[in-house]
KOLLUMVEX-12512 format. One line per 3 residues: their letters; for each residue x, y, z of C-alpha. Coordinates in Angstrom, 3 decimals. Layout:
A = X/Y/Z ~ ...
***
This chain:
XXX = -2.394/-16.585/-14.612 ~ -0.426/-13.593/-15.007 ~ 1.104/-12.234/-18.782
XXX = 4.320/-11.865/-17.991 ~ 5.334/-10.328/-21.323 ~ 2.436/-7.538/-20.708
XXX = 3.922/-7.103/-17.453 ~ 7.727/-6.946/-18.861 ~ 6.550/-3.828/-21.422
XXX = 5.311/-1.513/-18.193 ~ 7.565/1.594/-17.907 ~ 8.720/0.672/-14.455
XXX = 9.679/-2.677/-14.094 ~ 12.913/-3.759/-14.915 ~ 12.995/-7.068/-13.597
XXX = 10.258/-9.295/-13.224 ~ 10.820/-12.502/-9.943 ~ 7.588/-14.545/-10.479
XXX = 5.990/-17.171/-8.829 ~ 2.723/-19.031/-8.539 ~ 3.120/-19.630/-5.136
XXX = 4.890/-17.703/-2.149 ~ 5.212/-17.208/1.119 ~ 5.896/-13.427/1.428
XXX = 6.359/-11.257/-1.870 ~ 8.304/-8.814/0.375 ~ 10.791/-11.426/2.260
XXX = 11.573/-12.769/-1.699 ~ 12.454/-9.129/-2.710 ~ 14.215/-8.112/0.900
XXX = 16.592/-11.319/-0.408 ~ 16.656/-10.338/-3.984 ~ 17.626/-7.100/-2.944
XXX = 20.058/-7.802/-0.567 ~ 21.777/-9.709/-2.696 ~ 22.681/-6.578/-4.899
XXX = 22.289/-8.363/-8.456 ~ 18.572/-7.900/-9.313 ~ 17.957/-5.346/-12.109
XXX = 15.972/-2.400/-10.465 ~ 12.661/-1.339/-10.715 ~ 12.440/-5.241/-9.638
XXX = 8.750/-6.828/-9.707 ~ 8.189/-9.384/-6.769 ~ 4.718/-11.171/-8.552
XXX = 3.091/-14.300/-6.521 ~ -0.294/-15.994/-7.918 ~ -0.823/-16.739/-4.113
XXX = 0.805/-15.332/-1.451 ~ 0.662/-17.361/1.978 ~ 2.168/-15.534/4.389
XXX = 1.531/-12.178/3.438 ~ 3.111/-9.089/6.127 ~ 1.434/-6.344/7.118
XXX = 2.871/-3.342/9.843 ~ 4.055/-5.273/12.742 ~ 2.281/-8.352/13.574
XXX = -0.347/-7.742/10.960 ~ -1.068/-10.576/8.005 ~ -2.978/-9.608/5.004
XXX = -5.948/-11.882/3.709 ~ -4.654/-13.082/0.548 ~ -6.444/-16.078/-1.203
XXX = -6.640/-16.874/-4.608 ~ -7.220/-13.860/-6.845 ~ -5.712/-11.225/-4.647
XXX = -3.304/-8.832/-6.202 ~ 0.329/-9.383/-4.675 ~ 3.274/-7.914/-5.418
XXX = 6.453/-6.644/-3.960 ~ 8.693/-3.788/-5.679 ~ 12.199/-2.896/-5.216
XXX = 13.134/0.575/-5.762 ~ 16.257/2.487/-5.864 ~ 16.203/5.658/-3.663
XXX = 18.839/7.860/-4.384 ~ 19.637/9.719/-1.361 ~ 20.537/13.183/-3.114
XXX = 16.755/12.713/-4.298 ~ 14.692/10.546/-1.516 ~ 16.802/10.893/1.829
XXX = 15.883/8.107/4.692 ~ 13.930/10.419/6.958 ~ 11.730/11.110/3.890
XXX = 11.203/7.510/3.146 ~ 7.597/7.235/5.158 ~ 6.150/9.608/1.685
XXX = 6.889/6.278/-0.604 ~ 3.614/4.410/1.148 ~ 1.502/7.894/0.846
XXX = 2.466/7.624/-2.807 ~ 1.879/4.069/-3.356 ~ -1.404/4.478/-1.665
XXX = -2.596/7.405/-3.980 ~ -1.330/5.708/-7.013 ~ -3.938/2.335/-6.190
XXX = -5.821/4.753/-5.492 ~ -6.031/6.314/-9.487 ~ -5.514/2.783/-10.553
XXX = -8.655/1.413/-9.204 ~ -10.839/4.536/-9.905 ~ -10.833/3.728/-13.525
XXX = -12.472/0.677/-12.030 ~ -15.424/1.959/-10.351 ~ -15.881/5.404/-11.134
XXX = -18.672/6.094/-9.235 ~ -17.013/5.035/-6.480 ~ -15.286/6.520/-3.333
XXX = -11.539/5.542/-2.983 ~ -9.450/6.963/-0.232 ~ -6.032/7.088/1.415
XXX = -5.989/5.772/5.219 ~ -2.362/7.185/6.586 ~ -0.072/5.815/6.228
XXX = -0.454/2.670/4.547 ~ -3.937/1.628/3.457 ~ -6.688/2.086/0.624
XXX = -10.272/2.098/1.468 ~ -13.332/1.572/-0.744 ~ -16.609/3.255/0.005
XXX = -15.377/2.843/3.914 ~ -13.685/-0.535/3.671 ~ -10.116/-1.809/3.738
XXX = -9.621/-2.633/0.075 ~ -5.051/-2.761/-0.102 ~ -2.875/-2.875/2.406
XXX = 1.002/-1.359/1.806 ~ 4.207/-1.939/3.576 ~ 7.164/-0.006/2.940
XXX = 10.661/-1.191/4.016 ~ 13.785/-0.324/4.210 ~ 16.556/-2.854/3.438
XXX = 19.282/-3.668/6.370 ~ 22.722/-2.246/4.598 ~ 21.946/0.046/2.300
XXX = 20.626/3.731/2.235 ~ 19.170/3.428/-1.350 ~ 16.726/0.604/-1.796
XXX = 13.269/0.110/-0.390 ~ 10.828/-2.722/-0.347 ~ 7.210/-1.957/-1.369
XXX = 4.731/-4.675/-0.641 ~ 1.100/-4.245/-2.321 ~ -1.581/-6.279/-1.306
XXX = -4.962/-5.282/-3.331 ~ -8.288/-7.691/-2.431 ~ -9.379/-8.203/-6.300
XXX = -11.149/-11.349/-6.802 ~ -11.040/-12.909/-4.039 ~ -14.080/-12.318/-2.132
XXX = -13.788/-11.367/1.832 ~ -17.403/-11.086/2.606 ~ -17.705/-15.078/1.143
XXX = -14.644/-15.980/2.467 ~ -14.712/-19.139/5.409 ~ -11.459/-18.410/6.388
XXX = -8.698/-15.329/7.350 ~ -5.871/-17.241/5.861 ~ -4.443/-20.521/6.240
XXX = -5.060/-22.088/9.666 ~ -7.056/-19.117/11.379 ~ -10.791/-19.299/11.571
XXX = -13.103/-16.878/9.733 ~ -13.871/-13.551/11.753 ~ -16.798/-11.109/11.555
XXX = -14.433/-8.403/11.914 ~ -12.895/-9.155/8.342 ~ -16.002/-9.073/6.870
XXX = -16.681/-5.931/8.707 ~ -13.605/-3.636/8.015 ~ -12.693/-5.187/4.555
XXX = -14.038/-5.721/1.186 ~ -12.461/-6.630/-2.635 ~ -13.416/-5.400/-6.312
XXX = -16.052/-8.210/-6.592 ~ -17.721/-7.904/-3.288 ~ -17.900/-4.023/-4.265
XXX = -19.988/-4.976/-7.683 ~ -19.585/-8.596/-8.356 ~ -17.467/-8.360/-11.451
XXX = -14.248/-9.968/-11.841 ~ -11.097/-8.357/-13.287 ~ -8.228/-9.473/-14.929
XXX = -5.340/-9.135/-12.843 ~ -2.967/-8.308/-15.396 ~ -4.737/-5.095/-16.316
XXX = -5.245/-4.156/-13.124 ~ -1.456/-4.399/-11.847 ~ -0.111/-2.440/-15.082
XXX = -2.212/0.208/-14.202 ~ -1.333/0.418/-10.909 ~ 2.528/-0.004/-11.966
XXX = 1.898/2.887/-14.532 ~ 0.095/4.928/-11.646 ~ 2.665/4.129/-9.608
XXX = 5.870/5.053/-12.148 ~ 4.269/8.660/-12.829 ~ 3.608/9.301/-8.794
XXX = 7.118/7.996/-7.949 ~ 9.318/10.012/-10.233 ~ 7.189/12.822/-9.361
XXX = 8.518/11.870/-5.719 ~ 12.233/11.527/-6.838 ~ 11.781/15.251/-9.143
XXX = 9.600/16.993/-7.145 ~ 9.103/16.186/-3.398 ~ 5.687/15.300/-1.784
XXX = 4.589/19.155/-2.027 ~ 2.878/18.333/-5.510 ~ 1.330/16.043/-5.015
XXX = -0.137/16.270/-1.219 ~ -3.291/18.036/-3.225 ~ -4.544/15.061/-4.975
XXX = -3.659/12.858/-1.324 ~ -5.506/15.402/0.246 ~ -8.518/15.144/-1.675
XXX = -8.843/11.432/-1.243 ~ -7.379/11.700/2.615 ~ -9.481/9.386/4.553
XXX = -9.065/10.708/8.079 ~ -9.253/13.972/8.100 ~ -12.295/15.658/10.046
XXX = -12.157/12.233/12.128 ~ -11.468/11.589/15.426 ~ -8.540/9.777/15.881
XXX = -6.508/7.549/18.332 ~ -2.813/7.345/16.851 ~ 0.010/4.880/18.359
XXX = 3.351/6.366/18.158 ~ 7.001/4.724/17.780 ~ 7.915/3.881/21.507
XXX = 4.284/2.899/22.309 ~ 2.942/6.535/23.239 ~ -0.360/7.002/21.900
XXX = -2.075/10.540/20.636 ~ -5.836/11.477/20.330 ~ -7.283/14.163/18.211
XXX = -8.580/15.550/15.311 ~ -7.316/14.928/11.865 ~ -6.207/17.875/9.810
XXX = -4.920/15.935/7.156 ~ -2.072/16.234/5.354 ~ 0.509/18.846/4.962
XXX = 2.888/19.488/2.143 ~ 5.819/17.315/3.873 ~ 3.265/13.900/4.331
XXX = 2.886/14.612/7.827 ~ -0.627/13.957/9.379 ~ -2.060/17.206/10.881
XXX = -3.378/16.793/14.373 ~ -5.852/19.357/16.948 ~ -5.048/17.758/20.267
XXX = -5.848/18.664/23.702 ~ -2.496/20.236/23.955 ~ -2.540/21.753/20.584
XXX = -0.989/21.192/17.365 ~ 0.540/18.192/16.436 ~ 2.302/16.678/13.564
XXX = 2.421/13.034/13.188 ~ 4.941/11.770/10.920 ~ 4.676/8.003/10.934
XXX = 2.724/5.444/13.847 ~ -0.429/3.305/13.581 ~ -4.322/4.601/13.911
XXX = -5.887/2.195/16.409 ~ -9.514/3.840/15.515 ~ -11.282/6.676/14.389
X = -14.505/7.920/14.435
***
């Protein structure tokens, strides 16, 4: 169980929408949103999440003692326009990132672009980052971090759907990584206080300062990678990381490329 009142004190949440069971932390805060009443920085917080969204089709593994959460943000325009709104998953991504270093220190945490945090080469948090129909100043950002709930014991994907070697292959949580649980509590107000010091650095400063420290954790870069774009086109090439505007650096064939949002189908 989650301490609510611990929870309440962090900097950044406002509003706290909890539940110990949910469908999808990120359709609850879409509505809560939409509806225009919900105090903002709003918490979306589910003990178990059972139909949890990923990019497009994707779901994301969730059984019991996975971290998942849903925020709703205010964007103001003058300060976070819409094209810039792909940055807010590069920032949520670094700021799991520095929360679960403190973790496992000794251990190798990276950014995947756009939307994904690996640990020591497997899929450890997932992030999607929405925009809300209607309004030009609120996002959506759904967190899904595998905690305690073990993939590589798991016997199943998620309700209904057989296990699959490929989980186990591509994903791991806290407790696979060393077999020691955490309390989830501690670990989601330090990834909301992570989060609050990244995202008004977003809102005051841009992406600029802090592309460095996404840079240095950038999981792609050197790699070859296969990239599909919006409309279906897909692009091949080298990663060059990331530049100072959250755009993923690409040596193609044809030359330079920047990528500014699309899925990576594979690397290598």
């Amino acid at each position: 169980m989650f301490d609510l009142s611990r929870l309440a004190a962090a900097n950044l949440v406002a509003q706290i929408d909890y539940h110990e069971s949910l469908g999808s932390t990120s359709d609850r805060a879409q509505e809560l949103a939409a509806s225009g009443a919900a105090a903002l920085p709003l918490l979306v917080l589910a003990e178990r999440q059972t139909a949890g969204r990923g990019r497009g089709a994707n779901r994301w593994f969730a059984a019991e003692g996975a971290l998942t959460f849903s925020l709703v943000l205010s964007a103001p325009p003058d300060q976070l326009p819409p094209h810039r709104w792909p940055e807010v998953a590069l920032v949520a991504g670094l700021a799991v990132c520095e929360a679960l270093q403190s973790l496992v220190p000794a251990s190798v945490l990276q950014v995947k672009w756009p939307n994904d945090v690996y640990l020591a080469g497997r899929k450890i948090c997932g992030i999607l980052s929405e925009s809300l129909p209607g309004w030009r100043d609120r996002l959506v950002v759904g967190i899904g971090v595998n905690v305690n709930n073990s993939v590589q014991r798991s016997e199943r994907t998620g309700d209904g759907e057989p296990e699959t070697a490929e989980l186990r292959r591509i994903a791991t949580a806290l407790i696979d990584h060393d077999g020691l649980p955490r309390d989830l509590t501690a670990t989601l107000v330090s990834t909301l206080d992570h989060f609050d010091r990244r995202w008004t650095e977003l809102l005051t400063g841009g992406f600029a300062p802090l592309a460095v420290a996404y840079r240095q954790r950038c999981f792609l870069t050197g790699k070859t990678v296969m990239i599909q774009q919006p409309g279906g086109a897909t692009l091949v090439g080298m990663c060059r990381g990331i530049d100072d505007d959250g755009v993923l650096g690409m040596r193609t064939f044809a030359g330079e490329q920047r990528v500014r949002s699309g899925s990576v189908l594979r690397w290598e």
